[in-house]
PDB file of N, CA, C and O in Angstrom:
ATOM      1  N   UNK A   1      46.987 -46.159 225.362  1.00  0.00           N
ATOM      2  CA  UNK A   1      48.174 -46.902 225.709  1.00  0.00           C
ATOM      3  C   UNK A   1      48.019 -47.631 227.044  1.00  0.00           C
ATOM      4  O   UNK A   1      48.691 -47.252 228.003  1.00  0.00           O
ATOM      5  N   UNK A   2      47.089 -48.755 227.168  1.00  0.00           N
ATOM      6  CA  UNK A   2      46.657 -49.077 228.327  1.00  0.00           C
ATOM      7  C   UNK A   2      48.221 -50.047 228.394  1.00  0.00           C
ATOM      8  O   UNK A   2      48.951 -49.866 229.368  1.00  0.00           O
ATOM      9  N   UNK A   3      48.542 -50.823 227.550  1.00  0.00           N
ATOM     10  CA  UNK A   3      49.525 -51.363 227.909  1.00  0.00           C
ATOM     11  C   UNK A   3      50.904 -51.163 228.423  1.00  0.00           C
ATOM     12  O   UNK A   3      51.619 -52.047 228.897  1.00  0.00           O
ATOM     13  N   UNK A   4      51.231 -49.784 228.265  1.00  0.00           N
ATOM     14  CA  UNK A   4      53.043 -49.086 228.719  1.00  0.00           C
ATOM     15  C   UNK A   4      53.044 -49.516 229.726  1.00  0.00           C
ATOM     16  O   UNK A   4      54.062 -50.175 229.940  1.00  0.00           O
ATOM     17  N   UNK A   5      52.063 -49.460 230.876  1.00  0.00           N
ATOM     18  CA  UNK A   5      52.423 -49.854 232.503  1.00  0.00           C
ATOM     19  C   UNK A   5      53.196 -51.254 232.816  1.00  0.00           C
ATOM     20  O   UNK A   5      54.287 -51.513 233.324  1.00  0.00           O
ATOM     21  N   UNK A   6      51.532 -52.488 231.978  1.00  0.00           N
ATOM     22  CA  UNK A   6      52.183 -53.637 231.784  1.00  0.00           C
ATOM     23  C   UNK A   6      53.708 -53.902 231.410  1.00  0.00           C
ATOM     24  O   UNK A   6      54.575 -54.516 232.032  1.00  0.00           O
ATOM     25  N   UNK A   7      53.752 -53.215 230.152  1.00  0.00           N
ATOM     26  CA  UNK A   7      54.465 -53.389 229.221  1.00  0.00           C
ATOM     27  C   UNK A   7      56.221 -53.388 230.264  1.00  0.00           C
ATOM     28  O   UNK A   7      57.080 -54.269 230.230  1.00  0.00           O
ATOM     29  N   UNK A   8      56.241 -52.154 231.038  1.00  0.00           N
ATOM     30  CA  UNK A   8      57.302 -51.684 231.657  1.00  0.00           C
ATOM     31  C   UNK A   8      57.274 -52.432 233.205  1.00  0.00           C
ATOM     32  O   UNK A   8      58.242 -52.720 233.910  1.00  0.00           O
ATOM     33  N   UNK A   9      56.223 -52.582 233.400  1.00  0.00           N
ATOM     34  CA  UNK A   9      56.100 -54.034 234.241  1.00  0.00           C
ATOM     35  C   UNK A   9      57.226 -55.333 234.564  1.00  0.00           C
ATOM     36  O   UNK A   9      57.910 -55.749 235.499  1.00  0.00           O
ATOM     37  N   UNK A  10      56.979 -55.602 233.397  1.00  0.00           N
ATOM     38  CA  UNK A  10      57.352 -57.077 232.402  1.00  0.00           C
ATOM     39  C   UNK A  10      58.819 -57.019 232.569  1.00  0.00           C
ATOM     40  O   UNK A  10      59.568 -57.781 233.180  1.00  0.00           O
ATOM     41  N   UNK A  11      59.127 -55.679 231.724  1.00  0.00           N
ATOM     42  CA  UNK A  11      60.696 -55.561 231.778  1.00  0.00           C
ATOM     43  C   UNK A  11      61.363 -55.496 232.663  1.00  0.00           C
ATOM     44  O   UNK A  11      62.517 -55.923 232.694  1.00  0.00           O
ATOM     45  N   UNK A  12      60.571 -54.757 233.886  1.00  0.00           N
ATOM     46  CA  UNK A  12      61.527 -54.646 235.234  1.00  0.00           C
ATOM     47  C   UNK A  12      61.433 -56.053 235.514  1.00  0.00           C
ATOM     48  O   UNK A  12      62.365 -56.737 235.091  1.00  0.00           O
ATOM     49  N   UNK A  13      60.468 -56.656 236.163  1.00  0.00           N
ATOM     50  CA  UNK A  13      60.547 -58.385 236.456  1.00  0.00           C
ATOM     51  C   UNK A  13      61.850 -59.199 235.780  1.00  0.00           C
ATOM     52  O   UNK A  13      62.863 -59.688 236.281  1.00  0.00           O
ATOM     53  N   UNK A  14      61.345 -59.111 234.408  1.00  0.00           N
ATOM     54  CA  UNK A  14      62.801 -59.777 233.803  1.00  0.00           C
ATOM     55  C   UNK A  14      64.298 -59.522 234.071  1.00  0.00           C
ATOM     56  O   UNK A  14      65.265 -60.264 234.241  1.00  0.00           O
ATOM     57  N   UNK A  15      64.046 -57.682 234.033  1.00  0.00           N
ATOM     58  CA  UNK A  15      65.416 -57.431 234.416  1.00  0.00           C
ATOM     59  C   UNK A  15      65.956 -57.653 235.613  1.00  0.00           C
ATOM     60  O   UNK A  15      67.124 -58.039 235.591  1.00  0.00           O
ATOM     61  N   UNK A  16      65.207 -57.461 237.141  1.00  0.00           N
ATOM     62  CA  UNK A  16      65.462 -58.020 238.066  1.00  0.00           C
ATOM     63  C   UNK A  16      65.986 -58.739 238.515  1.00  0.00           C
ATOM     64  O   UNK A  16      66.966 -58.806 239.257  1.00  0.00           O
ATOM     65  N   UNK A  17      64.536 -60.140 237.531  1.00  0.00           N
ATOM     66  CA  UNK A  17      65.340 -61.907 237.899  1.00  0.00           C
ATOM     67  C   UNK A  17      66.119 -61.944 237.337  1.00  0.00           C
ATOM     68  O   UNK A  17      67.020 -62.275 238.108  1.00  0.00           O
ATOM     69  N   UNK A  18      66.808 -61.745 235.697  1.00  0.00           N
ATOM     70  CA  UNK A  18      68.380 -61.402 235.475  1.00  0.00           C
ATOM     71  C   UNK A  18      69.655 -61.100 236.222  1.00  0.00           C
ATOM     72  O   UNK A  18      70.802 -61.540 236.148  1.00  0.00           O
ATOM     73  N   UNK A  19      68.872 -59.921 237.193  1.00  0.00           N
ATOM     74  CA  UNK A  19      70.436 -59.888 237.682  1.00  0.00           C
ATOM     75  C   UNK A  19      70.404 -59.964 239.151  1.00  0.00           C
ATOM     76  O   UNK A  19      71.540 -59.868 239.615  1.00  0.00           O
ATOM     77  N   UNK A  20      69.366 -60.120 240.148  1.00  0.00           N
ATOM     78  CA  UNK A  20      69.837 -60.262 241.187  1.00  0.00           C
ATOM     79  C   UNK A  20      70.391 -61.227 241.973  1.00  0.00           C
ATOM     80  O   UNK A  20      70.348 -61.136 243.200  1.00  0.00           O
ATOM     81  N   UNK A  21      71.033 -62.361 241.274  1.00  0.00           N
ATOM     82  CA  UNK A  21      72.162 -63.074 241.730  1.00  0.00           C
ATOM     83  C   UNK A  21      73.240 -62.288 241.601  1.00  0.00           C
ATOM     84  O   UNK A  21      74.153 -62.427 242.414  1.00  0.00           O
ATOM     85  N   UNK A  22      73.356 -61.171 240.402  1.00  0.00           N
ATOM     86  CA  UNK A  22      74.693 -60.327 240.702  1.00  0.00           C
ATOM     87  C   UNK A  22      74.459 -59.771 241.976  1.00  0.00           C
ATOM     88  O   UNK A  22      75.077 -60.062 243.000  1.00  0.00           O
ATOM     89  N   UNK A  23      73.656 -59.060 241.880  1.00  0.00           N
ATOM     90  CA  UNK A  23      73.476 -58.255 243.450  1.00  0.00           C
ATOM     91  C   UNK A  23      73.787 -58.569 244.888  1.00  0.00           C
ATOM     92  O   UNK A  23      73.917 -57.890 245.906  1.00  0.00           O
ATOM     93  N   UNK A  24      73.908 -60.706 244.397  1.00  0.00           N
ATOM     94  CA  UNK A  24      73.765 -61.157 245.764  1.00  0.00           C
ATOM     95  C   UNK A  24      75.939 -61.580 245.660  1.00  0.00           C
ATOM     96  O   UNK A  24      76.707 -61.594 246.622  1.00  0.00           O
ATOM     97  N   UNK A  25      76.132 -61.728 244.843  1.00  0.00           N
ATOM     98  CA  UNK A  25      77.255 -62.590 244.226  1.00  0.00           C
ATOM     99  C   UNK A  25      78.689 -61.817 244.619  1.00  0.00           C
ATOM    100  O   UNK A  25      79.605 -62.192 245.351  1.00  0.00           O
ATOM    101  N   UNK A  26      78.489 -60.400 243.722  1.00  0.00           N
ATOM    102  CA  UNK A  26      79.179 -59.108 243.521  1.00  0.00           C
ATOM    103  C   UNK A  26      79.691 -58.778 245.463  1.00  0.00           C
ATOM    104  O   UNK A  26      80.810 -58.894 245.963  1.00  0.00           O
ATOM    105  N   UNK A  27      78.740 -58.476 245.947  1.00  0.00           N
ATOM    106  CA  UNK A  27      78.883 -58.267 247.716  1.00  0.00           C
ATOM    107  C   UNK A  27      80.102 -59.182 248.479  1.00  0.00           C
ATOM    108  O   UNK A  27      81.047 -58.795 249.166  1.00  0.00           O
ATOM    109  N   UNK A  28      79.726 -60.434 248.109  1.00  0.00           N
ATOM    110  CA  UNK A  28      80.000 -61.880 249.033  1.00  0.00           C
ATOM    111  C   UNK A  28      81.564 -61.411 247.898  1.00  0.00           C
ATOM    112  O   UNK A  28      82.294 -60.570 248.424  1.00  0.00           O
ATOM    113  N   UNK A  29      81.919 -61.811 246.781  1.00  0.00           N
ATOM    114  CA  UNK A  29      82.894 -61.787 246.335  1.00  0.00           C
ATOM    115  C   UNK A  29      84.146 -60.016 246.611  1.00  0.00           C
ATOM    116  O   UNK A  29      85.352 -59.844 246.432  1.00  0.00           O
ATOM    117  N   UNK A  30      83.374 -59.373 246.945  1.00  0.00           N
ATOM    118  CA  UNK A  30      84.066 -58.043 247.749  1.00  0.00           C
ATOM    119  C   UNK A  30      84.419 -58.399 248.885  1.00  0.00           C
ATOM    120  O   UNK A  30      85.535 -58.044 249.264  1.00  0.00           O
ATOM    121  N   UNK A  31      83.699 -59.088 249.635  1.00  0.00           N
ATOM    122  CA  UNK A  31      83.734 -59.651 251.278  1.00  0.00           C
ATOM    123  C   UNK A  31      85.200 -60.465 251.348  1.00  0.00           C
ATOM    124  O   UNK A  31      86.291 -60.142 251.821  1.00  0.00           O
ATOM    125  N   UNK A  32      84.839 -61.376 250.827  1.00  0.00           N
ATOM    126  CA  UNK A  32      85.144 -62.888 249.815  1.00  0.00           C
ATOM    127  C   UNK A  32      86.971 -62.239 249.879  1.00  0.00           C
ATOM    128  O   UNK A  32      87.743 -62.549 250.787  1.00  0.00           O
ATOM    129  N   UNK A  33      87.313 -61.393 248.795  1.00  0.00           N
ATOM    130  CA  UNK A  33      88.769 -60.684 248.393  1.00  0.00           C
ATOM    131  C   UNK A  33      89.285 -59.773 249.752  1.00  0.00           C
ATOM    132  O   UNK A  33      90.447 -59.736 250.157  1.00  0.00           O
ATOM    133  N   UNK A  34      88.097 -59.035 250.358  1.00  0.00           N
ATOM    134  CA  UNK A  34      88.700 -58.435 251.495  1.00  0.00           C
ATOM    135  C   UNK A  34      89.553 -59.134 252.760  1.00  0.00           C
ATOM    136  O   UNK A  34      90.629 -58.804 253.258  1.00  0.00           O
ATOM    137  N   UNK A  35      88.479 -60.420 253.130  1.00  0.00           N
ATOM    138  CA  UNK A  35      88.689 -60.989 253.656  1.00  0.00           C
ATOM    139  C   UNK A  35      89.671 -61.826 253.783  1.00  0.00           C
ATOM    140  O   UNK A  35      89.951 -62.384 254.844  1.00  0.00           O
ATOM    141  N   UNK A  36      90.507 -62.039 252.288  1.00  0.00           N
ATOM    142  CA  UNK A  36      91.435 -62.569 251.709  1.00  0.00           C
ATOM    143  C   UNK A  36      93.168 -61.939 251.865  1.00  0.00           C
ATOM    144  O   UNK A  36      94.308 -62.349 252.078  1.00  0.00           O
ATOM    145  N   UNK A  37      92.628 -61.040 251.670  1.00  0.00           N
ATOM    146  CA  UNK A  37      93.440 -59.955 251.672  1.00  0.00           C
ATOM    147  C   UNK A  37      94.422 -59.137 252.841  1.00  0.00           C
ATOM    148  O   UNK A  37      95.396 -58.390 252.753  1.00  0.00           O
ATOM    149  N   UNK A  38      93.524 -59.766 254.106  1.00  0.00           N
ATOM    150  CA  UNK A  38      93.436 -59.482 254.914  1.00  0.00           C
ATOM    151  C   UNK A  38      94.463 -60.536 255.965  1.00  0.00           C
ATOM    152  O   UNK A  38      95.402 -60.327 256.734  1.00  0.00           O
ATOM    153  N   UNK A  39      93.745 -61.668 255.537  1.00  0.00           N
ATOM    154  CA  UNK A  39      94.742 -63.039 256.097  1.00  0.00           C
ATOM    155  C   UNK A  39      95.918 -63.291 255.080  1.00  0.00           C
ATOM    156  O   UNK A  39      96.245 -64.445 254.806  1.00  0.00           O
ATOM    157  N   UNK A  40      96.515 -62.261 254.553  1.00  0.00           N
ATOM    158  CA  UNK A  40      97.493 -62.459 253.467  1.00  0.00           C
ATOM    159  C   UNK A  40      98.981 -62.220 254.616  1.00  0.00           C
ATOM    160  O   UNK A  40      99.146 -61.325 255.445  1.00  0.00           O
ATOM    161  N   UNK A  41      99.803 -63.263 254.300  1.00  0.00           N
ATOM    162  CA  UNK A  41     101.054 -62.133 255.290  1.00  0.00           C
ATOM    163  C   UNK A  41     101.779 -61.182 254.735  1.00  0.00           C
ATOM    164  O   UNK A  41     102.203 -61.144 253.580  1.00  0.00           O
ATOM    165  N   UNK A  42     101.956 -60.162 255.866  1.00  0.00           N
ATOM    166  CA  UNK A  42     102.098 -59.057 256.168  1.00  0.00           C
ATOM    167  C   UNK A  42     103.995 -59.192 255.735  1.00  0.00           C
ATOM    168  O   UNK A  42     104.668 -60.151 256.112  1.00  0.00           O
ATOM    169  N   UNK A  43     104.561 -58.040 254.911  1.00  0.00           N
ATOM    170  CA  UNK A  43     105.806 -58.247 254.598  1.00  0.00           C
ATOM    171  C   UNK A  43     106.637 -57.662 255.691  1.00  0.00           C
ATOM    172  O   UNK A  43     106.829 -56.450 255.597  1.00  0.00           O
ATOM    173  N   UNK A  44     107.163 -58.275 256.698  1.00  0.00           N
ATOM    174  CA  UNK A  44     107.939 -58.128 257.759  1.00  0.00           C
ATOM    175  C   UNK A  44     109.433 -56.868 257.305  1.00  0.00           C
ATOM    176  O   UNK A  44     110.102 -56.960 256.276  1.00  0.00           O
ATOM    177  N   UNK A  45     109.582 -56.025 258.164  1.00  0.00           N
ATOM    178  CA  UNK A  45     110.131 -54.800 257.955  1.00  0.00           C
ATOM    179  C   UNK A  45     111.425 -55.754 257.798  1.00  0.00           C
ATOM    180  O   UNK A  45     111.386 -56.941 258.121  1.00  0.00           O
ATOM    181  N   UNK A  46     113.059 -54.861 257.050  1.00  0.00           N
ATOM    182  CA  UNK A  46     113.663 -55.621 256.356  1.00  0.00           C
ATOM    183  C   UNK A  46     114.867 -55.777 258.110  1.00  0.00           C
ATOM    184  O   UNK A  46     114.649 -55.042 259.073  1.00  0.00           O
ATOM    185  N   UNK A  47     115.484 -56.352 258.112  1.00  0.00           N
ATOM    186  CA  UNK A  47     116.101 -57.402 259.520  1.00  0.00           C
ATOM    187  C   UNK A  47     117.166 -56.359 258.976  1.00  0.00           C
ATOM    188  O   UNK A  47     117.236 -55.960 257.814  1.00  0.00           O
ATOM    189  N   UNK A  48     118.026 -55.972 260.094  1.00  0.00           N
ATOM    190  CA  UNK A  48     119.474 -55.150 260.367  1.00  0.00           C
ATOM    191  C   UNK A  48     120.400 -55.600 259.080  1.00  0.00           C
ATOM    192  O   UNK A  48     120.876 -54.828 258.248  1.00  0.00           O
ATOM    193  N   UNK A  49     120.561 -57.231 259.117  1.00  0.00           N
ATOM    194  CA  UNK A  49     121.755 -57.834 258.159  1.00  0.00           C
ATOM    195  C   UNK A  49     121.297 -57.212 256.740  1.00  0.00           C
ATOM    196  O   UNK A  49     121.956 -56.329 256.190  1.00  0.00           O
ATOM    197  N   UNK A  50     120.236 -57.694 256.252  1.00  0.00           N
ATOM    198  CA  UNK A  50     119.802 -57.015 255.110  1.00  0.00           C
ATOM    199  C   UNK A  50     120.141 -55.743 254.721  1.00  0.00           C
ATOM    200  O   UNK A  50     120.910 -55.417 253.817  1.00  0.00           O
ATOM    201  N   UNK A  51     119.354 -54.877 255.656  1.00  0.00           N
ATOM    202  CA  UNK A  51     119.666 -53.380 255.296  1.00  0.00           C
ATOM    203  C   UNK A  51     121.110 -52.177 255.481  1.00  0.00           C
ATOM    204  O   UNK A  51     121.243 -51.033 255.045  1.00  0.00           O
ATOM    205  N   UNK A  52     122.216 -53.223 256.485  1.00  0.00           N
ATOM    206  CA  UNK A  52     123.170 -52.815 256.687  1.00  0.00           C
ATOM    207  C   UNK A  52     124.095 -53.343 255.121  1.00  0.00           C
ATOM    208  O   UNK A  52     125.166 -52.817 254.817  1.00  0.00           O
ATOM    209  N   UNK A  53     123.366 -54.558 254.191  1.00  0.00           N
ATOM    210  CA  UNK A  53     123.823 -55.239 253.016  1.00  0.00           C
ATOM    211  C   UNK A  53     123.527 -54.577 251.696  1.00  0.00           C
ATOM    212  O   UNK A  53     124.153 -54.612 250.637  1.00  0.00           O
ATOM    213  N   UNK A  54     122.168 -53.833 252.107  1.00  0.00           N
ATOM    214  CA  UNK A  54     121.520 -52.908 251.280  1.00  0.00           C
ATOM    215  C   UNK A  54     122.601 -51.428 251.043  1.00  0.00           C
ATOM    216  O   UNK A  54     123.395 -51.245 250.121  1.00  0.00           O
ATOM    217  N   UNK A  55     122.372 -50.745 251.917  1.00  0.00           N
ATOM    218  CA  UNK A  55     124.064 -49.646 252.442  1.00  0.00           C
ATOM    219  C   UNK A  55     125.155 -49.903 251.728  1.00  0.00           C
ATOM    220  O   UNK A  55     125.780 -49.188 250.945  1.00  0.00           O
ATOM    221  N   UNK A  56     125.302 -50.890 252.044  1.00  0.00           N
ATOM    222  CA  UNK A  56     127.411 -51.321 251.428  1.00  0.00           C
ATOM    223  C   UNK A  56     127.117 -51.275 250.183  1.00  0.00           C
ATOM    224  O   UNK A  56     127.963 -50.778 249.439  1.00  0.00           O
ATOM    225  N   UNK A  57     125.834 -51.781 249.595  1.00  0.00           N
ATOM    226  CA  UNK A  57     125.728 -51.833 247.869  1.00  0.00           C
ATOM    227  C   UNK A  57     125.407 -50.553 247.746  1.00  0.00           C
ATOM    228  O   UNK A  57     125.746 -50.098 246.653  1.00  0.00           O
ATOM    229  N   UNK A  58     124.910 -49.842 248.413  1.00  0.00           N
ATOM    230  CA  UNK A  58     124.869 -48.406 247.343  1.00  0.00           C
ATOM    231  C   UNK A  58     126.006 -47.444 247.740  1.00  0.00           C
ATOM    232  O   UNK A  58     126.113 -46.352 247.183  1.00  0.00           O
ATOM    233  N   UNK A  59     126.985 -47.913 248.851  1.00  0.00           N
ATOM    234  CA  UNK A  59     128.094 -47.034 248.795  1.00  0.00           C
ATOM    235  C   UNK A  59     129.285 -47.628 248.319  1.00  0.00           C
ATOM    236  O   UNK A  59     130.410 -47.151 248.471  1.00  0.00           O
ATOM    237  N   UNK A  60     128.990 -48.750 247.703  1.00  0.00           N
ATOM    238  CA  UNK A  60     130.036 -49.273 246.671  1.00  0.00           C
ATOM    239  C   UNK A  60     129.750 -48.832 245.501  1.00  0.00           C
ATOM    240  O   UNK A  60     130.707 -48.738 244.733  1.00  0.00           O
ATOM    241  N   UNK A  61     128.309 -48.405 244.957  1.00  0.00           N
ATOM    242  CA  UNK A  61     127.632 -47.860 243.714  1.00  0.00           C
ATOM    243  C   UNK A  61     128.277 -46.305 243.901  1.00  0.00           C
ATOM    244  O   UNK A  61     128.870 -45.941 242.886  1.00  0.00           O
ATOM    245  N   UNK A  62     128.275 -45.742 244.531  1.00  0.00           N
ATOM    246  CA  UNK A  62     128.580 -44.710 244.900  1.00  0.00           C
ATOM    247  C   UNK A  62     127.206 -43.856 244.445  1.00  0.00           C
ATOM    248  O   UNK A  62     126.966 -43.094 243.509  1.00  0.00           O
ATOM    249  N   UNK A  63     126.503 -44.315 245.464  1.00  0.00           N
ATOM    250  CA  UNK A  63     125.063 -43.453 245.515  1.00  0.00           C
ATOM    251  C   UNK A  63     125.230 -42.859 246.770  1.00  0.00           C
ATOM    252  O   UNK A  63     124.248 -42.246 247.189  1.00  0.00           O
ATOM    253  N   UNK A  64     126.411 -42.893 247.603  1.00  0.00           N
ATOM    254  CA  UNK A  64     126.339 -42.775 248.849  1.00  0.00           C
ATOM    255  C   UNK A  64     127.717 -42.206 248.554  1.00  0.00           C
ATOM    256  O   UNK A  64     128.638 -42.584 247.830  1.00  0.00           O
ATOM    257  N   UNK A  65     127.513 -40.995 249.500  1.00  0.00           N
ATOM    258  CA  UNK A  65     129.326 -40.776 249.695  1.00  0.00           C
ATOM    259  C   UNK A  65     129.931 -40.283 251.013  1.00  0.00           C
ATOM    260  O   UNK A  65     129.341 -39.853 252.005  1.00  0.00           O
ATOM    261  N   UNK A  66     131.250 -40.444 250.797  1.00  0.00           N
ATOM    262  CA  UNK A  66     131.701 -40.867 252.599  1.00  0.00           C
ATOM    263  C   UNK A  66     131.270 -39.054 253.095  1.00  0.00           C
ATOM    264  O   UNK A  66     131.077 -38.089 252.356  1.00  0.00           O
ATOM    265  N   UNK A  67     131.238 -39.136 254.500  1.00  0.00           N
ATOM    266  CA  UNK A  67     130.545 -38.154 254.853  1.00  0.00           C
ATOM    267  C   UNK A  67     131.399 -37.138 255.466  1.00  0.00           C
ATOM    268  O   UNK A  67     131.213 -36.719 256.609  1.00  0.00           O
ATOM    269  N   UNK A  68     132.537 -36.664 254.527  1.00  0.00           N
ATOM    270  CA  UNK A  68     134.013 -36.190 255.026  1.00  0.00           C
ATOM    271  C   UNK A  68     133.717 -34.533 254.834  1.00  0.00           C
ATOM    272  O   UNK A  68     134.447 -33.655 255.294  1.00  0.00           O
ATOM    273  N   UNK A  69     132.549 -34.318 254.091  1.00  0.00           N
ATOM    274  CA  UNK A  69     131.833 -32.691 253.861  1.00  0.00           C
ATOM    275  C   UNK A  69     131.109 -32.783 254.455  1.00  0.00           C
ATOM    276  O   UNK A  69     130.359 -33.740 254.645  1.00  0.00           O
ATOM    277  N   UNK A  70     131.165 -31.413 255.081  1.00  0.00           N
ATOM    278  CA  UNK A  70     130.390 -30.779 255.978  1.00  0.00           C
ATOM    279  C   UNK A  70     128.575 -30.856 255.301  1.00  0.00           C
ATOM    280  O   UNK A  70     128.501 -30.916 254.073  1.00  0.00           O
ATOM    281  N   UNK A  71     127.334 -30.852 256.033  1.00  0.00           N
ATOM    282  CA  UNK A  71     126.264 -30.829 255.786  1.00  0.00           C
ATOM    283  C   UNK A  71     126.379 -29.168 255.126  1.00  0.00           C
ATOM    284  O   UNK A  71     127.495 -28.789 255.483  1.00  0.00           O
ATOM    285  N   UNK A  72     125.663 -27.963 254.274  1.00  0.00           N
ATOM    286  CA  UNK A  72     125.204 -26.720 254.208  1.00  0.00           C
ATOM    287  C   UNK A  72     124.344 -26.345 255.105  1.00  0.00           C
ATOM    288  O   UNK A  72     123.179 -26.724 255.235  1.00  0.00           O
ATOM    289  N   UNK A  73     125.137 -25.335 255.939  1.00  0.00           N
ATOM    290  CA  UNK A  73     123.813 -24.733 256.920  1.00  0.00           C
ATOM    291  C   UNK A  73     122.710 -24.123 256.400  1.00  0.00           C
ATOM    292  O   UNK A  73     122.648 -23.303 255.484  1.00  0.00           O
ATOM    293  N   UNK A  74     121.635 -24.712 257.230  1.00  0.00           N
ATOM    294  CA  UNK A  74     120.014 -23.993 256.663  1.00  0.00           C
ATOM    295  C   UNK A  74     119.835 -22.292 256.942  1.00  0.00           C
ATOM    296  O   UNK A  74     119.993 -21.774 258.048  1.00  0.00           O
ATOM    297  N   UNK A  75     119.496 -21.610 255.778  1.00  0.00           N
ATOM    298  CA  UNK A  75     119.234 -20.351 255.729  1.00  0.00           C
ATOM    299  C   UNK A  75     118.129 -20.151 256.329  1.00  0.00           C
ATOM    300  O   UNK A  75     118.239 -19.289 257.201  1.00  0.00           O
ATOM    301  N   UNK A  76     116.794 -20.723 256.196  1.00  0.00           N
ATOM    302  CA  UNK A  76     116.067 -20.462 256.316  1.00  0.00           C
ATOM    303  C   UNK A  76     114.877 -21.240 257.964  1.00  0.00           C
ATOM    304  O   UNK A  76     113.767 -21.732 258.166  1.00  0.00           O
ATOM    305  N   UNK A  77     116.069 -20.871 258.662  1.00  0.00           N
ATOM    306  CA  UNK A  77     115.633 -21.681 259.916  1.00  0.00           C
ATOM    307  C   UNK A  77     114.824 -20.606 260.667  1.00  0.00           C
ATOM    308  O   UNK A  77     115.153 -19.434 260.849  1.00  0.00           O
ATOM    309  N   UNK A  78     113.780 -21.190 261.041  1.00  0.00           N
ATOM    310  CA  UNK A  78     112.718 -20.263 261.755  1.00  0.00           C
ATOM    311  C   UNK A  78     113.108 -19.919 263.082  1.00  0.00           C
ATOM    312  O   UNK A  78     113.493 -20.922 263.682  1.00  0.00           O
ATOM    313  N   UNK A  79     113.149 -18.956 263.717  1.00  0.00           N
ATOM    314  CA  UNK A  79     113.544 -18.692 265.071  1.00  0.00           C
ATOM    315  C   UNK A  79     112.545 -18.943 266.144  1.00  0.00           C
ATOM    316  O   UNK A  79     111.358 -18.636 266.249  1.00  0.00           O
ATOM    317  N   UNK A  80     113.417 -19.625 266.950  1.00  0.00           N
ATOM    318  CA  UNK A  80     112.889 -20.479 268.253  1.00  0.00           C
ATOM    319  C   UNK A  80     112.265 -19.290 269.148  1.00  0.00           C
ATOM    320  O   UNK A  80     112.932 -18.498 269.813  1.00  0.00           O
ATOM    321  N   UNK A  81     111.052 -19.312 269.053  1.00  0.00           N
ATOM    322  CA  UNK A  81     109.754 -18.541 269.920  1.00  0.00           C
ATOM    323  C   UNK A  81     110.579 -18.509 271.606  1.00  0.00           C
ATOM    324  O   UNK A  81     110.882 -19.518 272.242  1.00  0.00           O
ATOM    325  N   UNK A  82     110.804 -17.090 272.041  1.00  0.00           N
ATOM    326  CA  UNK A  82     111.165 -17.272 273.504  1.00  0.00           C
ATOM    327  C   UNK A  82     109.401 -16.999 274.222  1.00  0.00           C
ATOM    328  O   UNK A  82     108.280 -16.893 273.727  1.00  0.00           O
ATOM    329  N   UNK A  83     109.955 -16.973 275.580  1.00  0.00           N
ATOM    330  CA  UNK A  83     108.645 -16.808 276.537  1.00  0.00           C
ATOM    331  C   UNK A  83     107.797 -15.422 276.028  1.00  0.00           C
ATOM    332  O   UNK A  83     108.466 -14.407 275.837  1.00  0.00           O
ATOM    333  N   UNK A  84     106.949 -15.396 275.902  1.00  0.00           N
ATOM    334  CA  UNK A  84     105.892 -14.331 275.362  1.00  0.00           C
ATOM    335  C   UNK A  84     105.331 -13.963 276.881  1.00  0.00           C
ATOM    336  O   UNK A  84     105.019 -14.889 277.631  1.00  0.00           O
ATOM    337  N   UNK A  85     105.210 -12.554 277.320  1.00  0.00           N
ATOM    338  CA  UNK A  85     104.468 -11.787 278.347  1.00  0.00           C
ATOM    339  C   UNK A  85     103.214 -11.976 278.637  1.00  0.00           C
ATOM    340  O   UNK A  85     102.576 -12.277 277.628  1.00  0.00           O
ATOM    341  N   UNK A  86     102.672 -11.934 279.462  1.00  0.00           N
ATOM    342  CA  UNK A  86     101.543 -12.384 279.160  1.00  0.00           C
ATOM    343  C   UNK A  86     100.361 -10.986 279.469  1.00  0.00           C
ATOM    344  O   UNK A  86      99.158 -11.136 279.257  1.00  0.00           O
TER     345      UNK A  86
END
């Protein structure tokens, strides 16, 4: 089987020059989208009027309710560490 070496030779070459424009292409187009992505603008946090507009609609939905009940006190509140001796 003097030829397998050749033989497997051949194929890598071909396969190579096949694809290493992906190799070069694939990179630059990751770069390419990052870079894109990057100079995209940024969605500015929502302005007071908005979100005070946002509020009134969900306590007109009544997802919100007036705050005339008391909060439930927490049971399970960890006790505040005093000074330790040393």
């Amino acid at each position: 089987m003097p030829d397998a070496p050749a033989e497997r030779g051949r194929i890598m070459r071909k396969t190579i020059s096949m694809y290493w424009p992906l190799a070069i292409v694939v990179p630059l187009a990751a770069a390419a989208y990052l870079y894109l992505s990057e100079a995209a603008p940024r969605r500015a946090p929502a302005v007071a009027r908005d979100t005070s507009a946002e509020l009134a609609r969900a306590v007109s939905y009544g997802f919100v309710d007036d705050a005339s009940q008391p909060l439930p006190a927490a049971s399970h509140v960890a006790p505040l560490g005093g000074p330790k001796a040393l």
